[in-house]
Every structure is written in C-alpha cells, then in structure tokens.
N, CA, C and O atoms as a MOPAC input file, in Angstrom:
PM7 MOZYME 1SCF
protein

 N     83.46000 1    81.81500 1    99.34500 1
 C     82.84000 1    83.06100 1    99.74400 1
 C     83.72300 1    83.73700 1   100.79100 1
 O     84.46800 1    83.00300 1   101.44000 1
 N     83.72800 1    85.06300 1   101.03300 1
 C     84.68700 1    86.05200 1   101.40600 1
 C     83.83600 1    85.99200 1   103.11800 1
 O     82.66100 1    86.30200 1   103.31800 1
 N     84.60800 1    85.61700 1   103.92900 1
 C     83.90300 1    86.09700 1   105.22200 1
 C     83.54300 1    87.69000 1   105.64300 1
 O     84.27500 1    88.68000 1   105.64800 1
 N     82.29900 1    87.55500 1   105.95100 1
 C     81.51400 1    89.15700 1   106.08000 1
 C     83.05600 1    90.44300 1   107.05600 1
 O     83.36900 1    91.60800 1   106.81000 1
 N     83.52500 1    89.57900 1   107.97000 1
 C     84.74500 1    90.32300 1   108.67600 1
 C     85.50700 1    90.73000 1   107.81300 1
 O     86.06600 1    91.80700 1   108.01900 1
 N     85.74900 1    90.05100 1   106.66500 1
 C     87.20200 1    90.34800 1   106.09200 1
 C     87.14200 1    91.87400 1   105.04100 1
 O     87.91800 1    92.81600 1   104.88200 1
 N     85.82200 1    91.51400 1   104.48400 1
 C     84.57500 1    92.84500 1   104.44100 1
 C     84.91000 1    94.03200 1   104.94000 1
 O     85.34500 1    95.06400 1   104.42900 1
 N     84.60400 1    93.67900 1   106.14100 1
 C     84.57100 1    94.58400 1   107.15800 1
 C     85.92600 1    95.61500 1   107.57300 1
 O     85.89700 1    96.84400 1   107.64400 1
 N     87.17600 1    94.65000 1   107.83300 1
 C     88.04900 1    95.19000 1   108.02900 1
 C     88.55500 1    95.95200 1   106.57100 1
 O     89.14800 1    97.01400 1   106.38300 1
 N     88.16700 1    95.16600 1   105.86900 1
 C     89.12100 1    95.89400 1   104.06300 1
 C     88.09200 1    97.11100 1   104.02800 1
 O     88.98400 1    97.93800 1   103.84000 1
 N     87.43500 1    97.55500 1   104.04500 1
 C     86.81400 1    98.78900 1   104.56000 1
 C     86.93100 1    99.88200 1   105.57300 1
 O     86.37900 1   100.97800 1   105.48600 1
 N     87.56100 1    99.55000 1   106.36100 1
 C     87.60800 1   100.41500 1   107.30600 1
 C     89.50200 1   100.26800 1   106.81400 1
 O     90.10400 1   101.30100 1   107.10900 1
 N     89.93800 1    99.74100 1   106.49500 1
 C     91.58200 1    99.82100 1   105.75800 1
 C     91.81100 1   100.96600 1   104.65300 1
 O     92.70500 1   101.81000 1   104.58900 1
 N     90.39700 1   100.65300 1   103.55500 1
 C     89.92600 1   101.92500 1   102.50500 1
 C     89.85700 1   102.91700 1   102.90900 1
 O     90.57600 1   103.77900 1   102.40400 1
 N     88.98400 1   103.26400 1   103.98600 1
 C     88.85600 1   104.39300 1   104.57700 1
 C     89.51500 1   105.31400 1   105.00600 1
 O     89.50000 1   106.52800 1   104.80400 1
 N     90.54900 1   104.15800 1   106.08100 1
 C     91.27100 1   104.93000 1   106.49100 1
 C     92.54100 1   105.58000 1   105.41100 1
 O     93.18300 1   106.62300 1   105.29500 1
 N     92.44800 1   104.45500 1   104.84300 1
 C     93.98400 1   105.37500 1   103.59000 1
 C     93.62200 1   106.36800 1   102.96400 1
 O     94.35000 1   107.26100 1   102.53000 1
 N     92.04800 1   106.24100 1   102.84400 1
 C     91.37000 1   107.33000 1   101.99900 1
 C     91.96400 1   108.71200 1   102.58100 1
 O     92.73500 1   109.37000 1   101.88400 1
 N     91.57300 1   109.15800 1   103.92800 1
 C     91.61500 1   110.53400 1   104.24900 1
 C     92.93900 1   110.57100 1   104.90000 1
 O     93.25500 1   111.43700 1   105.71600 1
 N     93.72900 1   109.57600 1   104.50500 1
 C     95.32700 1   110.06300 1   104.07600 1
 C     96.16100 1   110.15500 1   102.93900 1
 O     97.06900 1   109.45300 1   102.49500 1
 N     95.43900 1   111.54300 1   102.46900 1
 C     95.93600 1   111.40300 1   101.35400 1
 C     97.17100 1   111.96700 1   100.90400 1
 O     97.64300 1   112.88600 1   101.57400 1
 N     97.99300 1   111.42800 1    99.51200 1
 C     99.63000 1   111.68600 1    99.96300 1
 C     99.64600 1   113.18700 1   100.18000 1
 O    100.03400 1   113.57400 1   101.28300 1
 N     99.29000 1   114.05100 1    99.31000 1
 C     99.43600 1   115.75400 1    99.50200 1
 C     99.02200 1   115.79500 1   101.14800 1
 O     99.49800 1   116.74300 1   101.77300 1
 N     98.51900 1   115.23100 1   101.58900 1
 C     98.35200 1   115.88800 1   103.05900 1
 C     99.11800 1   115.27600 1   104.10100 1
 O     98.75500 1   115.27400 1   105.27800 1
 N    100.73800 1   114.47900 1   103.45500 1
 C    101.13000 1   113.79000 1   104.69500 1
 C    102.69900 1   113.93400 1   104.30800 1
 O    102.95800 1   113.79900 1   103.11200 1
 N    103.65800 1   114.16700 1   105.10100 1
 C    104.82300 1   114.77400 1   104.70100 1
 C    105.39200 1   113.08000 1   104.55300 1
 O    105.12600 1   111.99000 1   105.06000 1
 N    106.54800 1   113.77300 1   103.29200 1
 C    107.37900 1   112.18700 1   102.44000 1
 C    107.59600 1   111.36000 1   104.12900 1
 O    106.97000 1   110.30200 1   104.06800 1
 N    108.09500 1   111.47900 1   105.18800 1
 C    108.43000 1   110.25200 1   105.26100 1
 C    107.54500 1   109.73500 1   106.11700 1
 O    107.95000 1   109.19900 1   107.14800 1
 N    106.29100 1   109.81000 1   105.84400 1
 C    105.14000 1   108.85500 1   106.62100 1
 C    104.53100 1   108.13900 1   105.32600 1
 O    103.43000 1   107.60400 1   105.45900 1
 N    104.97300 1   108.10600 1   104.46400 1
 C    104.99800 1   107.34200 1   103.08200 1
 C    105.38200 1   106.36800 1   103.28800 1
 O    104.45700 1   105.56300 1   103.39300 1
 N    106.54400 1   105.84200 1   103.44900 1
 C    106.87000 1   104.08100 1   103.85800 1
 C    105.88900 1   103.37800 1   104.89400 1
 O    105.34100 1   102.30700 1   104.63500 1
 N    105.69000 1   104.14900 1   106.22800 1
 C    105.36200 1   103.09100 1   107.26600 1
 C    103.67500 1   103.08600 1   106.25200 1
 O    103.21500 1   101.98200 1   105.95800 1
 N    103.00700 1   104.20500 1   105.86800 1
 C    101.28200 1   103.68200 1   105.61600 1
 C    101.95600 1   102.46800 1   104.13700 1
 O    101.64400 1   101.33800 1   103.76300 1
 N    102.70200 1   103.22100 1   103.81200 1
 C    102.92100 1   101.57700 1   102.14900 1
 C    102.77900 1   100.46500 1   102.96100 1
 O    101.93700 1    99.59800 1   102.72600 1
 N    103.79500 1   100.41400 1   104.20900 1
 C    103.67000 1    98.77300 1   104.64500 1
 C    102.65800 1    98.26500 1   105.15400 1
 O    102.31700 1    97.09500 1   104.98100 1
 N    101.87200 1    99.36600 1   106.06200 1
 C    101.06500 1    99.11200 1   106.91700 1
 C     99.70900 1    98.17500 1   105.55200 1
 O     98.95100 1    97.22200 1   105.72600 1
 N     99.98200 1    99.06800 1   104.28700 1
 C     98.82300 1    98.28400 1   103.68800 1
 C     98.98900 1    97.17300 1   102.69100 1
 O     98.18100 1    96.46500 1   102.08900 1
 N    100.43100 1    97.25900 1   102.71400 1
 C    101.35700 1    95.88500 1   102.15100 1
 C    100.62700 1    94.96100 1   102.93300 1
 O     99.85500 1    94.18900 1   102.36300 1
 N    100.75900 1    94.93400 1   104.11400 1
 C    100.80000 1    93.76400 1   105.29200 1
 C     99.45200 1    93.54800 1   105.24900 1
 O     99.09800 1    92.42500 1   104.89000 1
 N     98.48500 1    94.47500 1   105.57100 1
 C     97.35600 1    94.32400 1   105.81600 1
 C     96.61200 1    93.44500 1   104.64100 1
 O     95.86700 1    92.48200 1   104.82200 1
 N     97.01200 1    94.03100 1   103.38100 1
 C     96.35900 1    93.40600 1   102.40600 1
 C     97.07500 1    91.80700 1   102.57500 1
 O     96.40300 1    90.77600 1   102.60700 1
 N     98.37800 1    91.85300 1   102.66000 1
 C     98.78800 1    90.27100 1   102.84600 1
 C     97.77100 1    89.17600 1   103.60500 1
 O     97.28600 1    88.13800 1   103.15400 1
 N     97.61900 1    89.84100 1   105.02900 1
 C     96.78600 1    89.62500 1   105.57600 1
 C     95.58400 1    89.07500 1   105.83700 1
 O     95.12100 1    88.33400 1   106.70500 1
 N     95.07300 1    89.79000 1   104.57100 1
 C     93.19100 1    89.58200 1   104.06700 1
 C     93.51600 1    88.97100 1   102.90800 1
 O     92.40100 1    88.51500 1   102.65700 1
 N     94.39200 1    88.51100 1   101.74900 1
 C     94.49500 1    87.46200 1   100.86900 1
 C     94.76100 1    86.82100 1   101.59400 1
 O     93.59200 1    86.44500 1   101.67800 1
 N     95.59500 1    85.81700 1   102.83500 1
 C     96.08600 1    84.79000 1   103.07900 1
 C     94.78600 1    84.04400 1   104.09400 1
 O     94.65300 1    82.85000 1   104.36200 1
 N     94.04500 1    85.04700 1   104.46100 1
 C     92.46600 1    84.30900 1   105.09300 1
 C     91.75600 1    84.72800 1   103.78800 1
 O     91.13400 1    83.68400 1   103.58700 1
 N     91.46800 1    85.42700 1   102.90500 1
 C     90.34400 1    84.92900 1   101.74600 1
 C     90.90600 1    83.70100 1   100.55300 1
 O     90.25200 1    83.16300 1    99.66000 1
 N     92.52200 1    83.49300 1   100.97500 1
 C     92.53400 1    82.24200 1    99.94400 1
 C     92.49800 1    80.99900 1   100.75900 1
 O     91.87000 1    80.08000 1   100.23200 1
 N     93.00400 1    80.76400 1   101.87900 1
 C     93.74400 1    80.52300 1   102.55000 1
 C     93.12600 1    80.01600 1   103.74900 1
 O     93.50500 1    78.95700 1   104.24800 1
 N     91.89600 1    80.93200 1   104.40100 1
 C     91.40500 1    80.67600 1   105.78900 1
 C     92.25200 1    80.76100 1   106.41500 1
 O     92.35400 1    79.66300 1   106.96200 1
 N     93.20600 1    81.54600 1   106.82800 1
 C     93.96400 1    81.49100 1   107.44100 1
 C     94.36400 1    82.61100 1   108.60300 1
 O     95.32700 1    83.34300 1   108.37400 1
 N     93.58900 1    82.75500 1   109.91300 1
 C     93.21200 1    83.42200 1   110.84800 1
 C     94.65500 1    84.08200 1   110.88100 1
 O     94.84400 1    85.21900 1   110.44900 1
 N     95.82700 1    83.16500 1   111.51200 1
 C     96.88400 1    83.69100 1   112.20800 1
 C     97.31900 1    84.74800 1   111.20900 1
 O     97.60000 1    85.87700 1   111.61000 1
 N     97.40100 1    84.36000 1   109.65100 1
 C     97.67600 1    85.67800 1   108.60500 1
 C     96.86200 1    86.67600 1   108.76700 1
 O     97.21700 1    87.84900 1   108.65100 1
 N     95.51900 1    86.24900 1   109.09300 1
 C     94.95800 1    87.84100 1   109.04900 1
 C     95.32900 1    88.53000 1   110.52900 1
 O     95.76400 1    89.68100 1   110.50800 1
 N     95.19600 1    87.98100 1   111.56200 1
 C     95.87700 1    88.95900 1   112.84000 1
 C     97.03700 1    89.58000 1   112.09600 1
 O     97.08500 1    90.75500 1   111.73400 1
 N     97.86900 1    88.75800 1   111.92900 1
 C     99.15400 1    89.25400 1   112.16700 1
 C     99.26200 1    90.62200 1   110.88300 1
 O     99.66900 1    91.76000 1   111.11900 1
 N     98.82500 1    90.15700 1   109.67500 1
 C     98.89100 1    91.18800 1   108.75700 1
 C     97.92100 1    92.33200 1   109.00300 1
 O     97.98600 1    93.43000 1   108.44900 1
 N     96.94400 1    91.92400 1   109.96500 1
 C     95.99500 1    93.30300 1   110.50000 1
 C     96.75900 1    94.08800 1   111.72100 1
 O     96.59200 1    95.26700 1   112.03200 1
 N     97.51400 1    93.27100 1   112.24800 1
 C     98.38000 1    93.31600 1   113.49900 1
 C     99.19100 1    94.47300 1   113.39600 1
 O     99.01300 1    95.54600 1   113.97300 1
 N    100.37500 1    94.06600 1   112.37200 1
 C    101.32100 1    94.95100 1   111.86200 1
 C    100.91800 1    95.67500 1   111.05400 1
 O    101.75400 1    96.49100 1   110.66600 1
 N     99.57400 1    95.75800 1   110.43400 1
 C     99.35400 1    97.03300 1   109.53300 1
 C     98.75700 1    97.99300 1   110.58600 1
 O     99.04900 1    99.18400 1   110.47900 1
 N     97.84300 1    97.54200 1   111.72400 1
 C     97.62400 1    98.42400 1   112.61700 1
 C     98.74800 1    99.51800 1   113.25900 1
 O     98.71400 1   100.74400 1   113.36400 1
 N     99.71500 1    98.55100 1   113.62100 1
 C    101.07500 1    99.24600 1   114.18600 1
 C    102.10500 1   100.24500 1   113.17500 1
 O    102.70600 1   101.26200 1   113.52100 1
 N    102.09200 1    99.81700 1   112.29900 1
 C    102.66300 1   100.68200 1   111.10400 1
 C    102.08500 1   101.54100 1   111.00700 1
 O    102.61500 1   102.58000 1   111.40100 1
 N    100.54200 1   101.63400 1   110.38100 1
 C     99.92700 1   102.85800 1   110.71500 1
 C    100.09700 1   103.48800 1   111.68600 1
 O    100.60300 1   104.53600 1   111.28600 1
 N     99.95500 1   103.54600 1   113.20800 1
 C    100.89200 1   103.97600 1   114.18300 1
 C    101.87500 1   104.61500 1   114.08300 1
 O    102.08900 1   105.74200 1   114.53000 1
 N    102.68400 1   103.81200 1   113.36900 1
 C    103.94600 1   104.85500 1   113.33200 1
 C    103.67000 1   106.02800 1   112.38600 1
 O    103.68400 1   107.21000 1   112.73100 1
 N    103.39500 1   105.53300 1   111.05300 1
 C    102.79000 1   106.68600 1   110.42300 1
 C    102.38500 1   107.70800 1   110.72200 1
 O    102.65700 1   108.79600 1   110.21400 1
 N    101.64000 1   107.46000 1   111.64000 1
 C    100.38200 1   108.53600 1   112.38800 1
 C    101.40500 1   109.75200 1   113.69900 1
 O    101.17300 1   110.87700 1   114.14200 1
 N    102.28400 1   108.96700 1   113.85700 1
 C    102.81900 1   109.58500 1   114.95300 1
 C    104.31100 1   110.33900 1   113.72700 1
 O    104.72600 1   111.48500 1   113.90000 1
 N    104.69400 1   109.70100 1   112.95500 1
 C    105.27900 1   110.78500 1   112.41500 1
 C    104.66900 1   111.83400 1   111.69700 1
 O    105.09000 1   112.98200 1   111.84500 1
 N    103.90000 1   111.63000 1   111.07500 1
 C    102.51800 1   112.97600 1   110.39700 1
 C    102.39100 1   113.59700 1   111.51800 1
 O    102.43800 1   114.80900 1   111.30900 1
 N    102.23500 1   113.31500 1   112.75200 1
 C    101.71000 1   114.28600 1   113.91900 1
 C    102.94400 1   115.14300 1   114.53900 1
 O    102.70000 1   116.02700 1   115.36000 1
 N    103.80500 1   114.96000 1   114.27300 1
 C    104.90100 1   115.41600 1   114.47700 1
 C    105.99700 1   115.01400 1   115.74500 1
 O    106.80500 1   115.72400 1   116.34400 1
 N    105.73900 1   113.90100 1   115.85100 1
 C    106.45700 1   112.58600 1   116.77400 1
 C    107.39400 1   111.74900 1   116.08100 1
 O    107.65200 1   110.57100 1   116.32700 1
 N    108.04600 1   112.74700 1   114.87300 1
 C    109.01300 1   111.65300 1   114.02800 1
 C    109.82100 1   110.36800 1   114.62700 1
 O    110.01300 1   109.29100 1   114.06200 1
 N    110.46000 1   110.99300 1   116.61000 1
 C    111.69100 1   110.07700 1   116.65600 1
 C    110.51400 1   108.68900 1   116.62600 1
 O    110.60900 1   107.66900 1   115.94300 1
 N    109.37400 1   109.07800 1   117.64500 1
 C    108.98300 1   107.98800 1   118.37900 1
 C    108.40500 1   107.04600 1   116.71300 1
 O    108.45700 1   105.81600 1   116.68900 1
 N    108.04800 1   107.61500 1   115.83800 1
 C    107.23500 1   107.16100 1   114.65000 1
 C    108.58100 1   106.11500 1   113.98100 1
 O    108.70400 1   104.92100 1   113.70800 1
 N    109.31100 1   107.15100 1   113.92900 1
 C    110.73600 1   106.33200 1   112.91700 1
 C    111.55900 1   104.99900 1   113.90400 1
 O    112.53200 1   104.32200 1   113.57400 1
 N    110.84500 1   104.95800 1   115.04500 1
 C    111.73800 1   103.96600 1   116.38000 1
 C    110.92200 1   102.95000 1   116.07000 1
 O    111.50200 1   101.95200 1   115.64400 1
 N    109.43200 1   102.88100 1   116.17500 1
 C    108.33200 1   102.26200 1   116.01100 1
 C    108.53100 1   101.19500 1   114.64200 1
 O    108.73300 1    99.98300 1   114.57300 1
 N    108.39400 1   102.10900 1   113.76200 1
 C    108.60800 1   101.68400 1   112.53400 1
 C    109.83800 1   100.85100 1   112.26300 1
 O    109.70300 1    99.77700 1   111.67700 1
 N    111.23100 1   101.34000 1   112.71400 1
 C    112.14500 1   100.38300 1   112.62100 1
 C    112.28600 1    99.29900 1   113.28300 1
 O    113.11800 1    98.43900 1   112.99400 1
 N    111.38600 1    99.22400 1   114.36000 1
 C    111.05100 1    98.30100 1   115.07100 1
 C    110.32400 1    97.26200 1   114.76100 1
 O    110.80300 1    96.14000 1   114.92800 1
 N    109.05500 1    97.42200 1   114.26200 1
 C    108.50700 1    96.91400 1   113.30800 1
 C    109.17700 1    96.02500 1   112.06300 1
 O    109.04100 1    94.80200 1   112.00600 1
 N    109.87300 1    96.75100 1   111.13400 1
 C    110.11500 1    96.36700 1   110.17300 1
 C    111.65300 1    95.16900 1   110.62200 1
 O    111.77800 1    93.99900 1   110.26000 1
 N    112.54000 1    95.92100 1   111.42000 1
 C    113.41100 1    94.40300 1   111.97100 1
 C    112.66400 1    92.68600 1   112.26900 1
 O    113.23600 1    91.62900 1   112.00300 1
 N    111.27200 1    92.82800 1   112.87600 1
 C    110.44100 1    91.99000 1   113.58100 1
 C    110.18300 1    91.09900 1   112.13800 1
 O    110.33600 1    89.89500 1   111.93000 1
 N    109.64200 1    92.40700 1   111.06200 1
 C    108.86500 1    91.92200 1   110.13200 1
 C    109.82300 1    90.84700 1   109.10600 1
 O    109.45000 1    89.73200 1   108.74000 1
 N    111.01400 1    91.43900 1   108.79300 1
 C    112.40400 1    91.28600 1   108.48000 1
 C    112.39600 1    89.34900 1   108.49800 1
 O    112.14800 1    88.47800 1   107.66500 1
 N    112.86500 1    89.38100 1   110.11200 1
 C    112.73700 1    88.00200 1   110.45200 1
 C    112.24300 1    87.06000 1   110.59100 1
 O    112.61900 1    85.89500 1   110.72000 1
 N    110.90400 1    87.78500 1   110.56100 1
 C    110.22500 1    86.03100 1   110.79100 1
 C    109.50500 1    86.24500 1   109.08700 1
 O    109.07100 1    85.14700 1   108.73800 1
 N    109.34200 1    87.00400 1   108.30900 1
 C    108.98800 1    86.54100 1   106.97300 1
 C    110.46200 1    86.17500 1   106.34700 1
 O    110.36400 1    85.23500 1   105.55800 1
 N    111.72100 1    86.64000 1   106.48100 1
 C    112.60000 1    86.27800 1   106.33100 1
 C    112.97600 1    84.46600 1   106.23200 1
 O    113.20100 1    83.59900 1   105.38800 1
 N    112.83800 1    84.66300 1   107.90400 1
 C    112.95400 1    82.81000 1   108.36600 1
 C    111.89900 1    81.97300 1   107.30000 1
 O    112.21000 1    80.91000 1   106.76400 1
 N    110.88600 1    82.51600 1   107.15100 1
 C    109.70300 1    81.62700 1   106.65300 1
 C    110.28000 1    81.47100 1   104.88300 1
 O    110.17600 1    80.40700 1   104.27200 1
 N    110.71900 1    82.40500 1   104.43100 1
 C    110.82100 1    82.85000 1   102.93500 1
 C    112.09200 1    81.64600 1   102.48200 1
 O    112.27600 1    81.23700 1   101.33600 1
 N    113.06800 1    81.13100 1   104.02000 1
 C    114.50600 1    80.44100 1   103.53300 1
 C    113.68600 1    79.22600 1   103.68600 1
 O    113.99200 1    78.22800 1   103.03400 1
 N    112.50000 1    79.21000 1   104.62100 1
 C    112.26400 1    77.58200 1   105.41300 1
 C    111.21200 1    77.37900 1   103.82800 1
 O    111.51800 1    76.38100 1   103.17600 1
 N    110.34200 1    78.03700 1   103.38600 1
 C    109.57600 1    77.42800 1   102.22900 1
 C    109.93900 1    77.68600 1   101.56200 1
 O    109.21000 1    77.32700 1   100.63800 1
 N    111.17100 1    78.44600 1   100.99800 1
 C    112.03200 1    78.61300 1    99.06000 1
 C    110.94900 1    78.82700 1    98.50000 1
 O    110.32600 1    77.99000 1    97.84600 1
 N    110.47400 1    80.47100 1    98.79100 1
 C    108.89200 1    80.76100 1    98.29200 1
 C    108.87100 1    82.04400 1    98.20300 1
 O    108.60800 1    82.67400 1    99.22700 1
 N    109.15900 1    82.80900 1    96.87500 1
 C    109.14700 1    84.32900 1    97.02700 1
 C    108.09400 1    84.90300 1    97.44000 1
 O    108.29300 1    85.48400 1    98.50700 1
 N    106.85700 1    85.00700 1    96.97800 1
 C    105.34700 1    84.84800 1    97.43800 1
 C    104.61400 1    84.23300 1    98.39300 1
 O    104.02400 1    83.20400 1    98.06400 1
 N    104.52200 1    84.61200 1    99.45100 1
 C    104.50800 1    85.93300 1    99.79000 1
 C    105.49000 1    86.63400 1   100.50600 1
 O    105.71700 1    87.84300 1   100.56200 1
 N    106.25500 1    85.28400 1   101.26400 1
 C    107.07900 1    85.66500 1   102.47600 1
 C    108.51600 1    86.96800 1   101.75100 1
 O    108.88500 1    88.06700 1   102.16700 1
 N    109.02500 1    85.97900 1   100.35000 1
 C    110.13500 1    86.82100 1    99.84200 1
 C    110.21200 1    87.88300 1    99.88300 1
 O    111.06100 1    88.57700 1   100.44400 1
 N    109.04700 1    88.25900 1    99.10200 1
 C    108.39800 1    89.69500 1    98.97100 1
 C    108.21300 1    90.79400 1   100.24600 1
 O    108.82300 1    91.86300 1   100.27100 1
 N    107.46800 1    90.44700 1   101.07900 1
 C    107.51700 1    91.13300 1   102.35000 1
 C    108.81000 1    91.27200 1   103.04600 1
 O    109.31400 1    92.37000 1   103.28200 1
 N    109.32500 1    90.17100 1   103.36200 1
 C    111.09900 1    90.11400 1   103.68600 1
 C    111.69100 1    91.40800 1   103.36100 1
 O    111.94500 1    92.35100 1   104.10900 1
 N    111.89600 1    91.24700 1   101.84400 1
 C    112.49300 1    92.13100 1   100.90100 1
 C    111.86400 1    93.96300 1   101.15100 1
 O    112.38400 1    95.06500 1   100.97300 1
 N    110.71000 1    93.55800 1   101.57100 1
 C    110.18200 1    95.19100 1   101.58500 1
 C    110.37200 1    95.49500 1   103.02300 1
 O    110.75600 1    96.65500 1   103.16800 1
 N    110.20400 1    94.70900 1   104.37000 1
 C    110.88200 1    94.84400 1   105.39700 1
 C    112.23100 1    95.27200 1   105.70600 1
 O    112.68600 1    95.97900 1   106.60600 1
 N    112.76000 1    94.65200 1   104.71300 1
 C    114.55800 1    94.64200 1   104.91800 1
 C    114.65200 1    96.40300 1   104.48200 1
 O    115.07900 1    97.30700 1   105.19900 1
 N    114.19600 1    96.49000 1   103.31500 1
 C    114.21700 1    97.62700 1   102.88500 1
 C    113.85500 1    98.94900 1   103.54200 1
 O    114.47700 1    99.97300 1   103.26200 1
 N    112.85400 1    98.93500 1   104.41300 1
 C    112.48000 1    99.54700 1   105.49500 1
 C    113.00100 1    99.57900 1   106.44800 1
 O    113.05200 1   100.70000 1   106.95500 1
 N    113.48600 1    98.73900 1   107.01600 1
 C    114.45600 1    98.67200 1   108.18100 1
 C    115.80600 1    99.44800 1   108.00200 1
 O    116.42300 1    99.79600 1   109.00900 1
 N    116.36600 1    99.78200 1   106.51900 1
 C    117.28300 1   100.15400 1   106.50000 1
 C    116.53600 1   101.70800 1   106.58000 1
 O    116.73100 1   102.33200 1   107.62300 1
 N    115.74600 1   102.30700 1   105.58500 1
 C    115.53000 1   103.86700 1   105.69300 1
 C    114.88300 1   103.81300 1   107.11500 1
 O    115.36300 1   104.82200 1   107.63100 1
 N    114.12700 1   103.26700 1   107.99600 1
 C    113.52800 1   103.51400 1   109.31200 1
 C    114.85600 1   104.11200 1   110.27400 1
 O    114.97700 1   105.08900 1   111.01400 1
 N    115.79100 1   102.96800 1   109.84600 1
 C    116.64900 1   103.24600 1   111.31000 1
 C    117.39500 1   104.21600 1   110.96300 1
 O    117.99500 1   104.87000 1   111.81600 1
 N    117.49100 1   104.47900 1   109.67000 1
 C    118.77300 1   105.78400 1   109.08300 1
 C    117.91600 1   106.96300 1   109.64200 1
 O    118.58200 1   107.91600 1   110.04500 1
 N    116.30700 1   107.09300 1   109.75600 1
 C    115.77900 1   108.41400 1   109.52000 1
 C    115.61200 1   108.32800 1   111.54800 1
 O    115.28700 1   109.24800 1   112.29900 1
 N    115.91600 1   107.12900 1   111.84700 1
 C    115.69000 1   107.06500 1   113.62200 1
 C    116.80500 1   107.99300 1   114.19600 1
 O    116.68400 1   108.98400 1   114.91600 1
 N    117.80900 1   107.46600 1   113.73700 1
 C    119.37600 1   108.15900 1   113.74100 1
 C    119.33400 1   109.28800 1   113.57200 1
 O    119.91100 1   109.87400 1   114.48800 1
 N    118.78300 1   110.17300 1   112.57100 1
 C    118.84200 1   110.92900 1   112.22100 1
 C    117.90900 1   112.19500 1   113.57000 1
 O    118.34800 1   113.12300 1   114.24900 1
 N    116.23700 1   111.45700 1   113.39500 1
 C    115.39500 1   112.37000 1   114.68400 1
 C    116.65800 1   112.10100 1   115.96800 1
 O    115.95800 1   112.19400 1   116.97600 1
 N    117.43000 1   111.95300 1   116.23600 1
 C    118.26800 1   111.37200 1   117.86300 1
 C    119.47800 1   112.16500 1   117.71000 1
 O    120.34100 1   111.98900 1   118.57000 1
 N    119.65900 1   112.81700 1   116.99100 1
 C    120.82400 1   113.48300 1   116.41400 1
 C    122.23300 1   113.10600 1   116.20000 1
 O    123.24600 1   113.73400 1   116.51000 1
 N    122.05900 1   111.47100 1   115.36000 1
 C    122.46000 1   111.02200 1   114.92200 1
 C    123.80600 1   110.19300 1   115.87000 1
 O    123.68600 1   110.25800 1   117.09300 1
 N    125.07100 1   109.42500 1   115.29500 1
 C    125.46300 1   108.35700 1   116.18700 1
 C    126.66700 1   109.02200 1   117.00500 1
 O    127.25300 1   108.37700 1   117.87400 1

C-alpha cells in the first residue's frame, strides 16, 4: 500500500505542473521543470517500491530546487535560474553518477546521471551566455 504522504506530495507535484503549462513558459524553463519532475517522480517510485525515505527527500529535494530554478527563469531571473540549475544538475551528475559506476545499474541511477550530465552541459552554456559570456 502507497503511503497517504506519497499521495499527498504526487498531488501537489500534478498541480503544480498543471498550471505550468508549456505555451505559458518560455523554451528554456523546459529542462529545469523536465528534471525537477524526472527527480521527483524518481523519488516517489524509490519510497513506493522501495520504502525508501532518503530517495524520496532527495528526489522531492531536487525537484523542489529545480523547480526553483525554473520559476526564476520564467520570472525573468534567467542568470540566477540558469546558475541554480547548473548547479543542481553538476551535484545531480555526481552522486547518481558515482552510484550508477558503484552498482553497474542503468536504472535508475544511469538514467538520471545521463539526464544530469546532459543538463549540466545546456545549464552552464545558457549560464555563460545570461553573464555575457567567457
């Protein structure tokens, strides 16, 4: 059985993506909400299969903060949104990274790694870019 919290939060996760919807949010606050609900959902499978508290912080953790960045580039705070975000996604990078070489396990860690890494590269190109570049 699904703990009533986990409920709780995957609802208020719905919600919130709900009344962001893509027509109302300029292309590059598109990556950080993808991850933010990459993670999050990681998150809430690894405690509904799993019981596994520290996955759900951390994937509620970093989907909170991603959204963040999101939110602050939609608002028109690109550098601080795209700094955030690359910040984020380096963090995310490494330690699902480390975990993905230490268990030879594409699922879940590979996967996130891989979409971190990937982010980290457009975050910091578009960071560079709000800073007027190198």
């Amino acid at each position: 059985m699904i703990h009533p919290l986990v409920l709780v939060v995957a609802s208020v996760v719905v919600a919130f993506f709900y009344n962001f919807h893509p027509s109302n949010m300029p292309g590059e606050a598109h990556l950080p909400f993808s991850m933010a609900l990459l993670v999050a959902a990681g998150g809430l499978m690894g405690y509904a299969k799993a019981k596994s508290v520290p996955s759900l912080a951390a994937g509620l953790g970093f989907g909170a903060l991603f959204t963040g960045a999101g939110y602050l580039i939609q608002s028109g705070k690109e550098k601080e949104g795209h700094d955030l975000a690359t910040v984020l996604s380096v963090a995310l990078t490494a330690v699902m990274g480390a975990r993905a070489l230490r268990t030879r396990k594409l699922v879940p860690a590979g996967i996130v790694a891989s979409a971190a890494a990937i982010s980290t590269v457009y975050e910091a190109q578009k960071s560079i870019e709000w800073h007027g570049g190198l």
